[in-house]
C-alpha positions in Angstrom: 1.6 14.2 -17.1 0.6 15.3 -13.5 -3.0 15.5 -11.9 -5.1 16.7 -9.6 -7.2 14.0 -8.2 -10.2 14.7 -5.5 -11.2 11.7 -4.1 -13.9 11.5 -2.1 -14.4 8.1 0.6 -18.2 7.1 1.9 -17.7 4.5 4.2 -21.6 2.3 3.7 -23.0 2.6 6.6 -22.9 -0.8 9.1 -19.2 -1.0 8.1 -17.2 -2.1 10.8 -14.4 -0.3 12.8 -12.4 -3.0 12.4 -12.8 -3.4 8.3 -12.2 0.4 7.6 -9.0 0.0 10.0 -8.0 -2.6 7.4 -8.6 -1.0 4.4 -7.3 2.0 5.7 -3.6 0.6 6.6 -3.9 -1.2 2.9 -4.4 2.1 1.7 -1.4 3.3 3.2 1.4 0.7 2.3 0.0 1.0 -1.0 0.5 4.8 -1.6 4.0 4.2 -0.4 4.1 1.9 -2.8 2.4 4.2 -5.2 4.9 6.8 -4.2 7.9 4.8 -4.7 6.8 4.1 -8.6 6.8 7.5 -9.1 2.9 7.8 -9.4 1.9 9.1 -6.1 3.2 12.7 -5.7 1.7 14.8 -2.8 -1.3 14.0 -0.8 -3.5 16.7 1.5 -6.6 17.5 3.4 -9.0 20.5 2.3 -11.1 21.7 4.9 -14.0 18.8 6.0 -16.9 19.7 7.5 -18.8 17.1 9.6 -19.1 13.6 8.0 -16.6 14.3 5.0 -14.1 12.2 4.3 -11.8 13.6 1.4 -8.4 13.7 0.2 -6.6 16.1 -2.7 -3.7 14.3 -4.3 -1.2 15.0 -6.7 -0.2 12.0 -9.3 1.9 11.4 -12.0 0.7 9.1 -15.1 1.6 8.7 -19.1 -2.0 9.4 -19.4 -6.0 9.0 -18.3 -5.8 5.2 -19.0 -2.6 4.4 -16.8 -3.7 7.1 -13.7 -7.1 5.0 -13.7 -5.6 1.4 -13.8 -3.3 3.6 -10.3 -6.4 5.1 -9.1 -8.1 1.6 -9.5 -5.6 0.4 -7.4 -5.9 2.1 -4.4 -8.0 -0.1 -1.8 -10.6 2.6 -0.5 -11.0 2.4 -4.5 -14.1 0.7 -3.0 -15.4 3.4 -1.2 -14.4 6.3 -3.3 -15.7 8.4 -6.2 -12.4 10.3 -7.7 -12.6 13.9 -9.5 -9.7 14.4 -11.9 -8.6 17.4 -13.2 -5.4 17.3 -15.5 -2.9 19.7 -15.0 -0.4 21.1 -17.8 2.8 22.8 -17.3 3.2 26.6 -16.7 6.0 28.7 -17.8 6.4 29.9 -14.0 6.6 26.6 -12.6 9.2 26.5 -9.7 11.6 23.6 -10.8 12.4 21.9 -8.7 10.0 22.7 -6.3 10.9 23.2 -2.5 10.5 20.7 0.1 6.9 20.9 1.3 6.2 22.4 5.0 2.7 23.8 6.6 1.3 25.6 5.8 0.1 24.9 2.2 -2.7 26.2 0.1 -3.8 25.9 -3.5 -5.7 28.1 -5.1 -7.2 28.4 -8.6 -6.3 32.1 -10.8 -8.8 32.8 -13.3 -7.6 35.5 -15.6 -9.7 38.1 -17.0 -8.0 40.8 -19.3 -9.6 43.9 -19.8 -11.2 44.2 -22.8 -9.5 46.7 -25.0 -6.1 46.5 -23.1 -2.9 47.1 -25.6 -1.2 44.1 -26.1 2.1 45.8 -25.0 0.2 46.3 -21.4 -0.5 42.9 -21.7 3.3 41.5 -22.4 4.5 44.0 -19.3 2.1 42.9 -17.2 2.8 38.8 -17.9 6.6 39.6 -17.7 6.4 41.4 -14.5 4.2 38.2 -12.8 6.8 36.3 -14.7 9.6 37.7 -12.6 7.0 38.3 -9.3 6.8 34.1 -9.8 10.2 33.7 -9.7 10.9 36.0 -6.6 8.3 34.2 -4.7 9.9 30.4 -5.7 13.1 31.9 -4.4 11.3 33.0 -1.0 9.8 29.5 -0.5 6.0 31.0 -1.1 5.6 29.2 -4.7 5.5 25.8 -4.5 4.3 24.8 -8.1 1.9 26.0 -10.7 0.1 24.5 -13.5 -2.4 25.8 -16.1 -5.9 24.5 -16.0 -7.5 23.1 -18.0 -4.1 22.4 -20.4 -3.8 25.8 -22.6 -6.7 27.4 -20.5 -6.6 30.9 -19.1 -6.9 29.3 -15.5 -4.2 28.0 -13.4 -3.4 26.2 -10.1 -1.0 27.5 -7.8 0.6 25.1 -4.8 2.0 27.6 -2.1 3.5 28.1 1.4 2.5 30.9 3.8 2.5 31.1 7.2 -1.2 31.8 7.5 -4.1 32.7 5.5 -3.6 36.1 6.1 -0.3 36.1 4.7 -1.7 33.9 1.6 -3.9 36.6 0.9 -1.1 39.7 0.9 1.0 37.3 -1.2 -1.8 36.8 -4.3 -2.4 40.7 -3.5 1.0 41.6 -4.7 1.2 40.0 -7.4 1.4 41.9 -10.8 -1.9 40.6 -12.7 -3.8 40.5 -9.0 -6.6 43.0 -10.3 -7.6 41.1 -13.6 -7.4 37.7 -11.6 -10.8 35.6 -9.5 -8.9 33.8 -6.7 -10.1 30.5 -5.1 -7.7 29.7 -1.7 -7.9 26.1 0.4 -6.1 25.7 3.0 -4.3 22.5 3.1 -3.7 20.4 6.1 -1.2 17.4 6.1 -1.8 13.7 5.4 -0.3 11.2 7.2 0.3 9.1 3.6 1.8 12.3 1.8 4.9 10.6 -0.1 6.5 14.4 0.9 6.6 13.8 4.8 7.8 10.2 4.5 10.8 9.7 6.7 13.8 8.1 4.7 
């Protein structure tokens, strides 16, 4: 099972330069480590503001108990509060996915059908996105997607554009755009993403 895991670092205050330098490079050789298990997927910065200290990753566990005993792992485990969010699969998941480049984003679709829509309109409409999904994986836009929460009508979409503006005329073409509330981060790359190692 994969999940989304925001995790969150405050440093106490006092610290010194020289223990976060060491915790930090523990951190690191451990989620290659992590990464070479096959637990550690994708790691990213969201947009910080002054003070924050955050990380989005992507893991891969049997279940809650085994990602915590991973997420326990981690040495800034010490220093961190971790928000997890499973993630289930969607039938318009890109596999396998591209190789990741920057600019990435994810954003959250919440679908709202219109009440009193024919169910016929419903099944074209979830076709055509179907089929818009697939076009997009093919261009290198789609990344992944998952549905959240598992069997929800929300989902999570992992894509590649080459700016925000070009994010936002992507999700505006797709088919189910105007029944859909649309949350967009911009991703920025971590230096421990298990995507950008070098071989």
């Amino acid at each position: 099972m994969e999940y989304l895991v925001t995790m969150t670092t405050r440093v106490p205050d006092g610290t010194p330069e020289q223990a976060v330098a060491d915790v930090r490079a523990r951190e690191a050789a451990h989620s290659r480590d992590l990464a070479g298990q096959g637990h550690l997927l994708r790691l990213w910065r969201p947009p910080l503001g002054p003070g924050e200290w955050r990380t989005l990753g992507l893991f891969a566990a049997a279940d809650a108990r085994e990602l915590e005993e991973v997420l326990a792992s981690m040495p800034l485990r010490v220093w961190r509060t971790d928000e997890v969010t499973p993630l289930s699969p969607h039938p318009n998941d890109p596999v396998p996915p591209p190789a990741p480049g920057p600019p990435e984003f994810l954003t959250t679709f919440t679908l709202a059908i219109p009440e009193g829509t024919p169910r016929p309109a419903v099944d074209d409409m979830t076709a055509c996105e179907a089929h818009s999904a697939r076009a997009l994986a093919g261009q290198g836009h789609l990344l992944r997607l998952w549905r959240l929460p598992p069997g929800g009508p929300s989902a999570l979409g992992l894509w590649r554009a080459g700016d925000a503006a070009e994010m936002q005329a992507i999700l505006e073409s797709l088919p189910l755009w105007s029944w859909m509330t649309v949350q967009t981060t911009p991703l920025t790359g971590h230096p421990s993403d298990p995507a950008l190692a070098t071989p």
